[in-house]
Steps between C-alpha positions, in 0.01 A plus 500: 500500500462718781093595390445146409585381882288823624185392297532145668506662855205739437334211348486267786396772734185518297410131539614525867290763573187411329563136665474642871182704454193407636234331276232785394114434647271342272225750346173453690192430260171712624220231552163660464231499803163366357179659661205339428191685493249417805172366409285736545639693191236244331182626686360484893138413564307690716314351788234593759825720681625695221490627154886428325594612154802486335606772271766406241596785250851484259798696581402787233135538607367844591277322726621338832427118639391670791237711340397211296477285801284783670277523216423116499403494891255803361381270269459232755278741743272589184391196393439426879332819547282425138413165612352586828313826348362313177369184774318766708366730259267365152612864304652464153919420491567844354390690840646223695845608322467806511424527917787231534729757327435753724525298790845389427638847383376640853734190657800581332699606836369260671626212278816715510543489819431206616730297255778329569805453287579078619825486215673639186734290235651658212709250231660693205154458343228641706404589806270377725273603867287306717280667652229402768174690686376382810126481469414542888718838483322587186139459637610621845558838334204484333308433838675749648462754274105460489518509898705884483219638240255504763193370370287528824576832547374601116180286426283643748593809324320388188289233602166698601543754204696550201534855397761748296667525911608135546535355107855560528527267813259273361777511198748440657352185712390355157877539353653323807239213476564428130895560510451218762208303433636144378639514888201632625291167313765262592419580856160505557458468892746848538363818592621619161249252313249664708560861424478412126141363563402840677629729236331274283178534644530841560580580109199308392282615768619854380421395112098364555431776680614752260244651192528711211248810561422657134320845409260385357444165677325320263822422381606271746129312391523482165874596355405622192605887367478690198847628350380885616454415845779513796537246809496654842578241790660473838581246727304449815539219799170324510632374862479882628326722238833678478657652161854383448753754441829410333444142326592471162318389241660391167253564188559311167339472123408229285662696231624879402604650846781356725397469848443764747608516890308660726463572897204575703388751670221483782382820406417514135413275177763409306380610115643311221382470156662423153624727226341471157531145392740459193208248310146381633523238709382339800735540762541403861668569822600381799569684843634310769680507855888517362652279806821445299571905579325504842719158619831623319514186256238212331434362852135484515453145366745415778203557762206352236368861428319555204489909479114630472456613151240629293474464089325768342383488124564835277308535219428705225205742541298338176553116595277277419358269753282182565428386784446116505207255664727337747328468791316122519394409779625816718178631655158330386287779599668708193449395132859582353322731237384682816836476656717649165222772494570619836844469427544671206279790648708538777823469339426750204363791786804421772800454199353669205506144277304440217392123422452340161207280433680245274851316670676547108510879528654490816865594623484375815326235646391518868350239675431389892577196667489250847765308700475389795759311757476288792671336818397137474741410752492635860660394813277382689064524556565915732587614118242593253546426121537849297416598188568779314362620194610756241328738239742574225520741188682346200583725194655375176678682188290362224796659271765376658367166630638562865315521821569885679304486841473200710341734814318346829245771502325300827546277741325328745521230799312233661521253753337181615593225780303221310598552129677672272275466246263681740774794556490541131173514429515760747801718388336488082181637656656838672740541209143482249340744745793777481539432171324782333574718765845515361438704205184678570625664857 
């Protein structure tokens, strides 16, 4: 009875207990912040300020948004940089490329440094950058980085003559000029524009004036050797009489032989001459000024120079020739039976040729011809109209149906206030004159 009445007791201090305590908190529920991405996760345009990319790359990427952002404000300054170069230049789009390539590899730390990081966003996704470039800090350090090179200071150094001393500051001016030159063209009235037009006169000044000088000469008259013979040459300045030292010189093959490189020397003849040919054949070669070695890159086109070059013929010591009737109308006083005579007389003493009679046992088949050009415009009535007329040498592999010397053996020019029909007449008259004096002196 006792334990019954005890359980009763202990029993109602339970409920009383549990009665008086305070009521327990209610659980909080964790409500979720959403962020919404900004909009310019979806692209920025870039205006006349700045260039803005946005990079966006996922979570697991190897490569960055920021990088990828970087490379598409690259991308951005080459097809700026391509547009301006391919509107100011008429040269083919593969060199285009290819300078525009160079141009923005050498701007690498700029671009670098000048960009600005504007904003990042990462969901659980991806990852994203905006990034922006100022485009008056960009061409201020462009300005200003043409302004510390010093141009003033180096062109006079070149500019009244270019030998083996100063090619590595003329170098050097050329590199900075390209590296820079869709600036340079995109501001025409700065002194930068300017220094560009003096090395670029100065280069092609520097290219008229220079000449081939071959042992024997006749070679530079009529380009035309047999397979057992060598070419001597050196370069000379016409401007000064001088011999160049130090200018290279790339030589190159129709077929066989890979080119050759070469430097000059003011004091002797370069001697060059093939090995024993690995099948008969006519074969030819070219020696030019190599500017791509003497600039330090393909930059010659850059400042409209076309290197002087000669084409010389190699041929087989037994070749067959015929020399064509080609020359109508050239000089009246001559019959062209007359002319080909003298010709052929003075060609097989000088180069040691022997002509067929009959054009179907020939090899090779040579043959002379006329152009002339004119000015039919001029500025005003002070100017005369000029004409200038040209004796060339044509030869042509009969057995492989291709033409292997297009040479300008002569030249002359003529002018005339009145007409230039008159200056013509003229300049065709002189050329006729000198004409046999080519070959027979």
């Amino acid at each position: 009875m006792s334990q019954f009445i005890l359980g009763l007791v202990f029993a109602a201090t339970l409920i009383f207990t549990n009665s008086c305590s305070s009521t327990p908190e209610p659980v909080a529920v964790a409500t979720r912040k959403i962020v919404r991405a900004p909009n310019w996760v979806h692209g920025v345009s870039s205006d006349f300020k700045k260039w803005y990319a946005v990079g966006k790359s996922g979570i697991t990427d190897s490569i960055s948004s920021k990088e990828i952002a970087l490379g598409l404000i690259k991308d951005q300054i080459h097809e700026n940089v391509d547009k301006v170069l391919k509107l100011e230049f008429d040269l083919e789009d593969s060199y285009i490329d290819s300078l525009v390539y160079q141009i923005i590899s050498r701007r690498i730390d700029l671009i670098n440094s000048k960009k600005k990081i504007d904003s990042t966003y990462k969901d659980k996704n991806y990852s994203y950058t905006l990034i922006s470039l100022d485009k008056t800090d960009y061409y201020d350090e462009i300005r200003n980085r043409l302004s510390t090179f010093n141009f003033n200071k180096k062109i006079p150094q070149f500019s009244d003559k270019i030998n083996e001393e100063n090619l590595s500051i003329l170098a050097s001016s050329i590199e900075k000029i390209v590296e820079n030159i869709d600036f340079i063209i995109l501001n025409k009235k700065d002194q930068n524009f300017k220094n560009y037009k003096k090395i670029k006169s100065v280069l092609n000044e520097f290219n008229e004036n220079i000449s081939f000088v071959f042992d024997p000469q006749k070679i530079a008259k009529i380009p035309l050797i047999k397979d057992s013979d060598s070419i001597s040459f050196k370069l000379i300045n016409r401007k000064n009489s001088e011999y160049l030292d130090g200018i290279n010189v790339k030589q190159s093959y129709s077929d066989f032989f890979e080119p050759i490189n070469w430097k000059t020397s003011k004091d002797q003849f370069i001697n060059t001459k093939i090995s024993l040919m690995p099948k008969r054949k006519v074969l030819t070669t070219i020696l030019e000024l190599d500017y791509k070695t003497l600039l330090g890159g393909d930059y010659a086109r850059i400042f409209s120079i076309n290197p002087e070059k000669i084409k010389i013929a190699i041929i087989p010591s037994d070749t067959k020739i015929f020399l064509g009737q080609s020359i109508n109308s050239f000089n009246p006083a001559i019959e062209q039976t007359a002319f080909n005579d003298s010709v052929k007389s003075c060609l097989s003493d000088k180069l040691d040729i022997d002509f067929v009679q009959n054009e179907n046992d020939s090899e090779l088949y040579m043959y002379f011809d006329v152009s002339s050009n004119e000015n039919l415009r001029r500025m005003n009535r002070k100017e005369p109209f000029i004409s200038k007329a040209f004796f060339i040498l044509k030869i042509d592999d009969i057995t492989e149906n291709t033409q292997i010397i297009d040479h300008v053996i002569l030249g002359k020019a003529a002018k005339n206030f009145d007409f230039v029909e008159r200056a013509g007449i003229k300049a065709l008259q002189e050329l006729s004159h000198e004409s046999m004096k080519v070959f027979c002196n």
